[in-house]
C-alpha positions as CSV (number, residue, x, y, z in Angstrom):
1,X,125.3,40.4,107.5
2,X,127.3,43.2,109.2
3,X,125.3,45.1,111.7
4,X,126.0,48.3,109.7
5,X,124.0,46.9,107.4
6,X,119.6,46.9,107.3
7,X,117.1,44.9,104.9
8,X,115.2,47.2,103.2
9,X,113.4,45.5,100.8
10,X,112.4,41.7,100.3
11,X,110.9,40.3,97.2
12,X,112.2,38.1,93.7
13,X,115.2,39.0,92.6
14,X,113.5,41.0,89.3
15,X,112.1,43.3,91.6
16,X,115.1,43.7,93.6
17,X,117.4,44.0,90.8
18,X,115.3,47.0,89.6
19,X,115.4,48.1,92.9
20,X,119.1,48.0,93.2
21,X,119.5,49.6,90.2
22,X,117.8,53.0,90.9
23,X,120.0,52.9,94.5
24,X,122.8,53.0,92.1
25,X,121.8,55.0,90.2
26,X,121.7,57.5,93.1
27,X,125.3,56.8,94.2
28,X,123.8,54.3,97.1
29,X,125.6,51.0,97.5
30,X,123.6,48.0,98.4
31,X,123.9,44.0,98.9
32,X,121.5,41.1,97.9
33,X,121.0,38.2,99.6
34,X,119.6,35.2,97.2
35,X,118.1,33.0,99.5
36,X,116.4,31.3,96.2
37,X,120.1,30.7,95.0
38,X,121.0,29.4,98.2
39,X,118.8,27.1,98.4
40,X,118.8,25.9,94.8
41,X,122.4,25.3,95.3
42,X,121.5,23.5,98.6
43,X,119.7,21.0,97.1
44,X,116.2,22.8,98.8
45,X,113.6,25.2,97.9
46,X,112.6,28.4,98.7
47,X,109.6,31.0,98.2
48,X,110.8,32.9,95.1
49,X,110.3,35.9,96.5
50,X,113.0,35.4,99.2
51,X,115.7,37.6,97.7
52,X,116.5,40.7,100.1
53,X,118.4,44.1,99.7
54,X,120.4,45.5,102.1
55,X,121.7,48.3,102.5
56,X,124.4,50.4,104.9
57,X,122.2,52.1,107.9
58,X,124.0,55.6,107.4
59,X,122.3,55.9,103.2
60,X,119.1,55.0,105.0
61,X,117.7,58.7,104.8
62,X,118.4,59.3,101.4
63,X,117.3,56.1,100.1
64,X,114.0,55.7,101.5
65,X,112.2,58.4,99.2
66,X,113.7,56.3,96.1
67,X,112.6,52.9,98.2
68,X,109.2,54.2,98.8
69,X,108.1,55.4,95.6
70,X,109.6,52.3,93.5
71,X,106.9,50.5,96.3
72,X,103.9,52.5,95.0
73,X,105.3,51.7,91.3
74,X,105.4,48.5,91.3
75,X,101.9,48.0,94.0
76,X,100.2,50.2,91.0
């Protein structure tokens, strides 16, 4: 991953999907890494919640109110 880039959020890919979503939603670009795909394909296994979400350092301010309060949504 390119060094403009930051992991944000780390959990199965449902969540991060939603996740993902709502940054689009908000004109924020972001990139998942399946590292439960990966390792399927592999021939390994994985925790299922290994999927991450990363996102470009510079939409960092404006996505961490959305990132925050998806966090209480789904921790309620």
């Amino acid at each position: 991953m390119s060094e403009d880039y930051t992991k944000v959020f780390t959990d199965n890919s449902i969540l991060v999907n939603g996740l993902q979503s709502l940054l689009k939603e908000a004109g924020i670009d972001s990139v998942v890494s399946d590292g439960v795909e990966s390792g399927r394909l592999a021939g390994f296994g994985v925790p299922s919640n290994s999927v991450e979400l990363f996102i470009l350092k510079t939409d960092l301010k404006e996505a961490e109110p959305i990132i925050d309060s998806f966090k209480i949504k789904i921790n309620s």
